[in-house]
C-alpha positions as CSV (number, residue, x, y, z in Angstrom):
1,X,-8.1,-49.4,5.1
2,X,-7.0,-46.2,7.3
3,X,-3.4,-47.5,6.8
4,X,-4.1,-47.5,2.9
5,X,-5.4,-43.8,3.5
6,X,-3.2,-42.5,5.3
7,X,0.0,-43.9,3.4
8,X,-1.9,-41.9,0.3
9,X,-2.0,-38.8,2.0
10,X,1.5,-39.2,3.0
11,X,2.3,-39.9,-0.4
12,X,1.0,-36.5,-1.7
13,X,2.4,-34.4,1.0
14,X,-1.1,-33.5,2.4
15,X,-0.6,-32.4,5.9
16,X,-2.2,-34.4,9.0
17,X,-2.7,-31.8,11.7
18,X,-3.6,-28.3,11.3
19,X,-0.2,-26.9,13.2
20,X,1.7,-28.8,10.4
21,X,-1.0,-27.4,7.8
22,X,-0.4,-23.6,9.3
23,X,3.4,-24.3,8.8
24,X,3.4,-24.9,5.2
25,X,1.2,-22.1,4.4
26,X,3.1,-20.2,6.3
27,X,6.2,-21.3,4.0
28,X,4.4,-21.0,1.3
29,X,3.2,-17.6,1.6
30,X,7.3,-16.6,2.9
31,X,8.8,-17.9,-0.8
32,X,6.0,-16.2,-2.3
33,X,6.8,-13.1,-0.9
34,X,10.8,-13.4,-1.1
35,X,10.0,-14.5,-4.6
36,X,8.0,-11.6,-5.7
37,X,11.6,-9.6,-4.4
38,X,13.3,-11.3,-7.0
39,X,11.4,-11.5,-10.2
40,X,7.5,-10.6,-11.4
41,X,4.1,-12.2,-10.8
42,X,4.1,-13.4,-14.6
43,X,7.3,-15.0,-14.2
44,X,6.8,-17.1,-10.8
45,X,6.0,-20.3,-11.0
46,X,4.2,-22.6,-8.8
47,X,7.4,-25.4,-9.5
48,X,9.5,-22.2,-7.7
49,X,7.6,-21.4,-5.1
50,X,7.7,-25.4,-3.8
51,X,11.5,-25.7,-4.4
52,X,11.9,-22.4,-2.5
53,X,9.5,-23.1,0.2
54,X,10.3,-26.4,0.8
55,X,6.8,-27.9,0.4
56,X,5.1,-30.1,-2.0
57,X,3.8,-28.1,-5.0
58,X,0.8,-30.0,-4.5
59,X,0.2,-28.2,-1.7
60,X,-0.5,-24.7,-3.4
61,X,-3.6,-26.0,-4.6
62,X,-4.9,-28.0,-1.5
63,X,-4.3,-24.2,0.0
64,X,-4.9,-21.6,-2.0
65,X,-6.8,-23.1,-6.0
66,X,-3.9,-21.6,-7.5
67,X,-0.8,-19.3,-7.7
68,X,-3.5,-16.0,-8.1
69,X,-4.8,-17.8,-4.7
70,X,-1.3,-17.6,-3.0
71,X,-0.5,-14.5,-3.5
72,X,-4.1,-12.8,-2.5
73,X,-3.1,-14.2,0.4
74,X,0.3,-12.7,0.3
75,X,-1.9,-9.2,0.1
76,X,-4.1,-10.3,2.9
77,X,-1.1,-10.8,5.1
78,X,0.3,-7.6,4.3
79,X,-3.0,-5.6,4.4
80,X,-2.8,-6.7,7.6
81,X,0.0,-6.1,8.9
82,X,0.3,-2.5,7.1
83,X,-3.4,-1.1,8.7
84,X,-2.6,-2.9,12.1
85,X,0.4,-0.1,11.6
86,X,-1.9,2.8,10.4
87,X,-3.8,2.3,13.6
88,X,-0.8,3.0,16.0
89,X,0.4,5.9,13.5
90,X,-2.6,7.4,13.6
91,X,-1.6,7.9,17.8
92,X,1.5,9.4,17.1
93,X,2.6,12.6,17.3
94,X,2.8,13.6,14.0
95,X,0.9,11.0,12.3
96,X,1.0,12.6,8.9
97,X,5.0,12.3,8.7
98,X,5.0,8.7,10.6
99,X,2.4,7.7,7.7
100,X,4.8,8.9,5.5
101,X,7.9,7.0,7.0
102,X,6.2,4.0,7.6
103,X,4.9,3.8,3.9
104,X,8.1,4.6,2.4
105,X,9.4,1.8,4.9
106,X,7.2,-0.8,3.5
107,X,7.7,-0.5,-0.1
108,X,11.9,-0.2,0.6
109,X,11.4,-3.2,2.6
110,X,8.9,-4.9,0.2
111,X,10.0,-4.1,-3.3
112,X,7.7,-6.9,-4.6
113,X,4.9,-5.0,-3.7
114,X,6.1,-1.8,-5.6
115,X,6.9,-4.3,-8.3
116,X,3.6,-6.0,-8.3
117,X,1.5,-2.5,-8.4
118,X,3.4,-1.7,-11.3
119,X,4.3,-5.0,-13.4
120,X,0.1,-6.0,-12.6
121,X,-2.3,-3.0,-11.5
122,X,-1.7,-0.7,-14.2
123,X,-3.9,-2.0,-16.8
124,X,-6.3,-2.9,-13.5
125,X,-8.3,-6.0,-15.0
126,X,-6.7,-9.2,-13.5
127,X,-8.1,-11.0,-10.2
128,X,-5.2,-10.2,-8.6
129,X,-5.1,-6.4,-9.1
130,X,-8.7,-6.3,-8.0
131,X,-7.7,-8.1,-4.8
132,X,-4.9,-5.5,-4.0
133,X,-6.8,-2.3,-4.7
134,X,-9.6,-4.1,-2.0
135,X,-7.1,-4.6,0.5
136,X,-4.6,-1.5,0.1
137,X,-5.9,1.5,-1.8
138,X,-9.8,1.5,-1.1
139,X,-8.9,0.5,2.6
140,X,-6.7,3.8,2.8
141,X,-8.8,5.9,0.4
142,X,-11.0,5.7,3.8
143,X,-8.2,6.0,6.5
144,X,-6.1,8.6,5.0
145,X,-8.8,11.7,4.5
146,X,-9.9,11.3,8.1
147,X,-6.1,11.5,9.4
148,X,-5.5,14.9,7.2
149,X,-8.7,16.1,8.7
150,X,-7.8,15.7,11.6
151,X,-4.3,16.8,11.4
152,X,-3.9,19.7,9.0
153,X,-5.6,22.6,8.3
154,X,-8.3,20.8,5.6
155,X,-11.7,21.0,7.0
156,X,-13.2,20.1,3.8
157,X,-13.9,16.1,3.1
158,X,-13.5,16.2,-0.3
159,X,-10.6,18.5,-0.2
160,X,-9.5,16.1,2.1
161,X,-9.7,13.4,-0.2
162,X,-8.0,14.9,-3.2
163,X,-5.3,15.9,-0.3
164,X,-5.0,12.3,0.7
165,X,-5.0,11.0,-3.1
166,X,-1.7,13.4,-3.9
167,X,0.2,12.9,-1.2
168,X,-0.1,8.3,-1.3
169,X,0.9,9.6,-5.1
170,X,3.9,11.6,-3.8
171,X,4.6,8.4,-1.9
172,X,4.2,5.6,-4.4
173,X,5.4,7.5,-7.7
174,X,9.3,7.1,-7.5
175,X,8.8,3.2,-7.1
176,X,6.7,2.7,-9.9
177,X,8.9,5.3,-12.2
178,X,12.3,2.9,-10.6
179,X,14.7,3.2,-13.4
180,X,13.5,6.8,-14.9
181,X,14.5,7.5,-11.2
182,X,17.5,5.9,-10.8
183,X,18.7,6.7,-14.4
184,X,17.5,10.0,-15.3
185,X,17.3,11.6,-11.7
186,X,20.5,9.8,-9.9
187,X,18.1,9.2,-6.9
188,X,18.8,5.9,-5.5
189,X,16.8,3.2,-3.2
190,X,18.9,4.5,-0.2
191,X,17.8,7.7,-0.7
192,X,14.0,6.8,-0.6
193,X,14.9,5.4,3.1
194,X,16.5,8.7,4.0
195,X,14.8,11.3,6.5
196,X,15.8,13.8,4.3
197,X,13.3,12.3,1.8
198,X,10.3,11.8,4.8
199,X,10.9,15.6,5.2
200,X,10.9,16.3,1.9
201,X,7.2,14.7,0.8
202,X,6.2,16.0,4.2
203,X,7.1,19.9,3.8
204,X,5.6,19.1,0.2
205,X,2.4,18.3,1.4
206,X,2.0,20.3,4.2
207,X,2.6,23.7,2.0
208,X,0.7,22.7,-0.5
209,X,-2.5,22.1,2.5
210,X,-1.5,26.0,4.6
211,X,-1.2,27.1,0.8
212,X,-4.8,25.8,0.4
213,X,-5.9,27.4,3.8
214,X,-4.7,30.5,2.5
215,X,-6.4,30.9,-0.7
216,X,-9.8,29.8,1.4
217,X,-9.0,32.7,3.7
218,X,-8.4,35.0,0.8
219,X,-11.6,33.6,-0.9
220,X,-13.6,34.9,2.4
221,X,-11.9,38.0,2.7
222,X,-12.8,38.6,-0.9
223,X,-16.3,37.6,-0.4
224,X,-17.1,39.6,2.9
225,X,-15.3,43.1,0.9
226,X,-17.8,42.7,-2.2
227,X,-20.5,41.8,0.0
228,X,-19.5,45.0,2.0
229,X,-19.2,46.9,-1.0
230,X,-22.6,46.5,-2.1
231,X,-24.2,46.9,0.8
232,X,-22.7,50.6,1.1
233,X,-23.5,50.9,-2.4
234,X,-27.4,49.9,-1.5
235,X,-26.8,52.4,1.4
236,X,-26.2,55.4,-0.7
Protein backbone atom coordinates (compact mmCIF):
# COMPACT_ATOMS: atom_id res chain seq x y z
CA UNK A 1 0.00 0.00 0.00
CA UNK A 2 2.77 2.75 0.76
CA UNK A 3 4.40 1.62 -2.50
CA UNK A 4 0.95 2.27 -4.26
CA UNK A 5 1.10 5.78 -2.42
CA UNK A 6 4.03 6.76 -3.03
CA UNK A 7 4.30 5.80 -6.79
CA UNK A 8 0.97 8.30 -6.95
CA UNK A 9 2.72 11.06 -5.47
CA UNK A 10 5.53 10.44 -7.75
CA UNK A 11 3.26 10.44 -10.44
CA UNK A 12 1.90 13.95 -9.80
CA UNK A 13 5.16 15.60 -9.06
CA UNK A 14 4.28 16.17 -5.28
CA UNK A 15 7.51 16.66 -3.52
CA UNK A 16 8.65 14.13 -0.68
CA UNK A 17 10.86 16.20 1.66
CA UNK A 18 10.43 19.62 2.62
CA UNK A 19 14.13 20.74 1.15
CA UNK A 20 12.86 19.39 -2.28
CA UNK A 21 9.34 21.22 -1.49
CA UNK A 22 11.46 24.72 -0.60
CA UNK A 23 13.28 24.09 -3.99
CA UNK A 24 10.39 24.16 -6.20
CA UNK A 25 8.78 27.01 -4.64
CA UNK A 26 11.70 28.55 -4.79
CA UNK A 27 11.59 27.93 -8.80
CA UNK A 28 8.45 28.73 -8.90
CA UNK A 29 8.45 32.03 -7.39
CA UNK A 30 12.13 32.80 -9.77
CA UNK A 31 9.95 32.14 -13.32
CA UNK A 32 7.24 34.12 -11.76
CA UNK A 33 9.32 36.93 -11.21
CA UNK A 34 11.47 36.67 -14.54
CA UNK A 35 8.14 36.20 -16.13
CA UNK A 36 6.49 39.28 -14.85
CA UNK A 37 9.93 40.96 -16.69
CA UNK A 38 8.66 39.79 -19.82
CA UNK A 39 5.05 40.16 -20.23
CA UNK A 40 1.81 41.22 -17.82
CA UNK A 41 0.03 39.51 -14.91
CA UNK A 42 -3.18 39.05 -17.26
CA UNK A 43 -1.06 37.36 -19.81
CA UNK A 44 0.94 34.71 -17.57
CA UNK A 45 -0.09 31.65 -17.43
CA UNK A 46 0.26 28.98 -14.96
CA UNK A 47 1.24 26.33 -18.30
CA UNK A 48 4.40 29.16 -18.47
CA UNK A 49 5.33 29.48 -15.37
CA UNK A 50 5.85 25.35 -15.06
CA UNK A 51 7.70 25.16 -18.47
CA UNK A 52 9.87 28.08 -17.33
CA UNK A 53 10.42 26.90 -13.91
CA UNK A 54 10.91 23.49 -14.56
CA UNK A 55 8.34 22.14 -12.16
CA UNK A 56 5.04 20.38 -12.53
CA UNK A 57 2.15 22.86 -13.02
CA UNK A 58 0.46 20.84 -10.57
CA UNK A 59 2.56 22.16 -8.20
CA UNK A 60 1.30 25.89 -8.22
CA UNK A 61 -1.68 24.81 -6.68
CA UNK A 62 -0.34 22.20 -3.99
CA UNK A 63 1.69 25.69 -3.18
CA UNK A 64 0.16 28.58 -3.59
CA UNK A 65 -4.33 27.82 -4.57
CA UNK A 66 -3.58 29.60 -7.68
CA UNK A 67 -1.48 31.97 -9.93
CA UNK A 68 -2.96 35.25 -7.66
CA UNK A 69 -1.39 32.85 -4.83
CA UNK A 70 2.07 32.77 -6.59
CA UNK A 71 2.63 35.94 -7.18
CA UNK A 72 1.40 37.42 -3.48
CA UNK A 73 4.13 35.46 -2.68
CA UNK A 74 6.35 37.01 -5.29
CA UNK A 75 5.29 40.50 -3.27
CA UNK A 76 6.00 38.83 0.07
CA UNK A 77 9.51 38.00 -1.11
CA UNK A 78 10.16 41.29 -2.32
CA UNK A 79 8.52 43.20 0.61
CA UNK A 80 11.00 41.61 2.24
CA UNK A 81 13.78 42.00 0.86
CA UNK A 82 13.00 45.87 -0.04
CA UNK A 83 12.23 46.91 3.97
CA UNK A 84 15.10 44.57 5.21
CA UNK A 85 16.93 47.43 2.78
CA UNK A 86 14.99 50.42 4.20
CA UNK A 87 16.26 49.40 7.62
CA UNK A 88 20.03 49.69 6.77
CA UNK A 89 19.25 52.97 4.67
CA UNK A 90 17.69 54.44 7.24
CA UNK A 91 21.66 54.17 9.06
CA UNK A 92 23.16 55.73 6.33
CA UNK A 93 24.50 58.89 5.95
CA UNK A 94 22.14 60.48 3.90
CA UNK A 95 19.36 58.16 4.09
CA UNK A 96 16.93 60.34 2.16
CA UNK A 97 19.18 60.18 -1.10
CA UNK A 98 20.20 56.26 -0.40
CA UNK A 99 16.20 55.79 -0.17
CA UNK A 100 16.09 57.38 -3.26
CA UNK A 101 18.84 55.29 -5.09
CA UNK A 102 17.93 52.23 -3.73
CA UNK A 103 14.25 52.67 -4.91
CA UNK A 104 15.05 53.73 -8.25
CA UNK A 105 17.44 50.51 -8.08
CA UNK A 106 14.69 48.22 -7.50
CA UNK A 107 12.16 49.21 -10.03
CA UNK A 108 15.31 49.35 -12.95
CA UNK A 109 16.16 46.07 -11.62
CA UNK A 110 12.53 44.75 -11.31
CA UNK A 111 10.52 46.25 -14.16
CA UNK A 112 7.78 43.65 -13.46
CA UNK A 113 7.00 45.34 -10.49
CA UNK A 114 6.69 48.81 -12.17
CA UNK A 115 4.76 46.89 -14.73
CA UNK A 116 2.52 45.16 -12.32
CA UNK A 117 1.66 48.63 -10.30
CA UNK A 118 0.61 49.95 -13.40
CA UNK A 119 -0.90 47.08 -15.75
CA UNK A 120 -2.99 45.91 -12.07
CA UNK A 121 -3.19 48.67 -9.19
CA UNK A 122 -4.55 51.43 -10.95
CA UNK A 123 -8.11 50.60 -10.90
CA UNK A 124 -7.18 49.05 -7.14
CA UNK A 125 -9.94 46.24 -6.79
CA UNK A 126 -8.25 42.85 -7.62
CA UNK A 127 -6.74 40.46 -4.70
CA UNK A 128 -3.65 41.03 -5.89
CA UNK A 129 -3.44 44.89 -5.94
CA UNK A 130 -4.81 44.72 -2.36
CA UNK A 131 -1.86 42.34 -1.47
CA UNK A 132 0.81 44.84 -2.93
CA UNK A 133 -0.45 48.09 -1.45
CA UNK A 134 -0.34 45.76 2.18
CA UNK A 135 3.08 44.86 1.63
CA UNK A 136 4.73 48.00 -0.25
CA UNK A 137 2.87 51.33 0.00
CA UNK A 138 1.04 51.19 3.48
CA UNK A 139 4.29 49.51 4.89
CA UNK A 140 6.28 52.78 3.67
CA UNK A 141 3.44 55.21 4.16
CA UNK A 142 4.73 54.42 7.93
CA UNK A 143 8.56 54.21 7.28
CA UNK A 144 9.01 57.11 4.99
CA UNK A 145 7.37 60.17 7.27
CA UNK A 146 9.48 59.16 10.26
CA UNK A 147 12.87 59.19 7.95
CA UNK A 148 11.90 62.85 6.60
CA UNK A 149 11.31 63.78 10.19
CA UNK A 150 14.06 62.87 11.15
CA UNK A 151 16.27 64.02 8.38
CA UNK A 152 14.98 67.26 6.98
CA UNK A 153 13.86 70.28 8.22
CA UNK A 154 9.86 69.00 8.55
CA UNK A 155 8.83 68.89 12.13
CA UNK A 156 5.35 68.58 11.30
CA UNK A 157 3.84 64.71 10.98
CA UNK A 158 1.42 65.47 8.69
CA UNK A 159 3.56 67.73 6.62
CA UNK A 160 5.70 64.95 6.88
CA UNK A 161 3.36 62.75 5.37
CA UNK A 162 2.28 64.75 2.36
CA UNK A 163 6.36 65.20 2.06
CA UNK A 164 6.83 61.50 1.97
CA UNK A 165 3.70 60.88 -0.40
CA UNK A 166 5.34 63.43 -3.21
CA UNK A 167 8.59 62.47 -3.13
CA UNK A 168 7.67 57.98 -3.54
CA UNK A 169 5.54 59.92 -6.40
CA UNK A 170 8.63 61.68 -7.86
CA UNK A 171 10.10 58.20 -7.56
CA UNK A 172 7.51 55.90 -9.14
CA UNK A 173 5.90 58.33 -11.79
CA UNK A 174 8.43 57.97 -14.81
CA UNK A 175 7.91 54.02 -14.64
CA UNK A 176 4.37 54.06 -14.67
CA UNK A 177 4.25 57.04 -17.52
CA UNK A 178 7.19 54.44 -19.54
CA UNK A 179 6.55 55.24 -23.04
CA UNK A 180 5.16 59.03 -22.60
CA UNK A 181 8.73 59.09 -21.05
CA UNK A 182 10.65 57.50 -23.45
CA UNK A 183 8.64 58.86 -26.46
CA UNK A 184 7.65 62.33 -25.65
CA UNK A 185 10.58 63.25 -23.18
CA UNK A 186 13.68 61.11 -24.81
CA UNK A 187 14.49 60.03 -21.27
CA UNK A 188 15.52 56.52 -21.30
CA UNK A 189 15.74 53.42 -18.63
CA UNK A 190 19.60 54.18 -18.38
CA UNK A 191 18.95 57.47 -17.50
CA UNK A 192 16.61 56.52 -14.46
CA UNK A 193 19.84 54.51 -13.19
CA UNK A 194 21.95 57.53 -13.47
CA UNK A 195 23.24 59.62 -10.31
CA UNK A 196 22.50 62.47 -12.21
CA UNK A 197 18.78 61.42 -11.87
CA UNK A 198 19.27 60.46 -7.77
CA UNK A 199 20.49 64.12 -7.53
CA UNK A 200 18.00 65.34 -9.46
CA UNK A 201 14.64 63.93 -7.37
CA UNK A 202 16.89 64.60 -4.32
CA UNK A 203 17.63 68.53 -4.85
CA UNK A 204 13.85 68.41 -5.87
CA UNK A 205 12.75 67.33 -2.75
CA UNK A 206 14.88 68.81 -0.52
CA UNK A 207 13.97 72.54 -1.91
CA UNK A 208 10.76 71.96 -1.99
CA UNK A 209 11.08 70.85 2.27
CA UNK A 210 13.87 74.36 3.17
CA UNK A 211 11.22 76.09 0.79
CA UNK A 212 8.50 74.88 3.26
CA UNK A 213 10.75 75.75 6.35
CA UNK A 214 10.92 79.11 4.98
CA UNK A 215 7.44 80.04 4.49
CA UNK A 216 6.84 78.52 8.26
CA UNK A 217 9.54 81.04 9.36
CA UNK A 218 7.95 83.81 7.47
CA UNK A 219 4.48 82.73 8.79
CA UNK A 220 6.04 83.35 12.43
CA UNK A 221 7.70 86.40 11.69
CA UNK A 222 4.43 87.63 10.30
CA UNK A 223 2.52 86.45 13.25
CA UNK A 224 4.92 87.90 16.11
CA UNK A 225 4.91 91.65 13.89
CA UNK A 226 0.94 91.84 14.00
CA UNK A 227 0.91 90.55 17.39
CA UNK A 228 3.50 93.32 18.14
CA UNK A 229 1.59 95.75 16.25
CA UNK A 230 -1.39 95.45 18.29
CA UNK A 231 0.00 95.36 21.30
CA UNK A 232 1.59 99.00 20.72
CA UNK A 233 -1.52 99.89 19.31
CA UNK A 234 -3.33 98.73 22.81
CA UNK A 235 -0.42 100.61 24.38
CA UNK A 236 -1.26 103.98 23.02
Amino acid sequence: MARAINKMNNIKGRPRNSDRQALQKAKLIAAAQELLSETSYSNITIREVAQRSEVNSAMVSYYFNNKEGLFIALLDKMSAKHFTNMQAIAKSANPVKALISTILAMLNNNNGLARLIHSEFIEGNSTISHAFIERFPKKMATFLPQLILKNTSITDKQKAKYAAFSLITMIITPFINKSIRQLAWQISDEELQSPLWVEHIYQQFMFGCNEQLNANANNEILKHNYNAGQSEGKLS
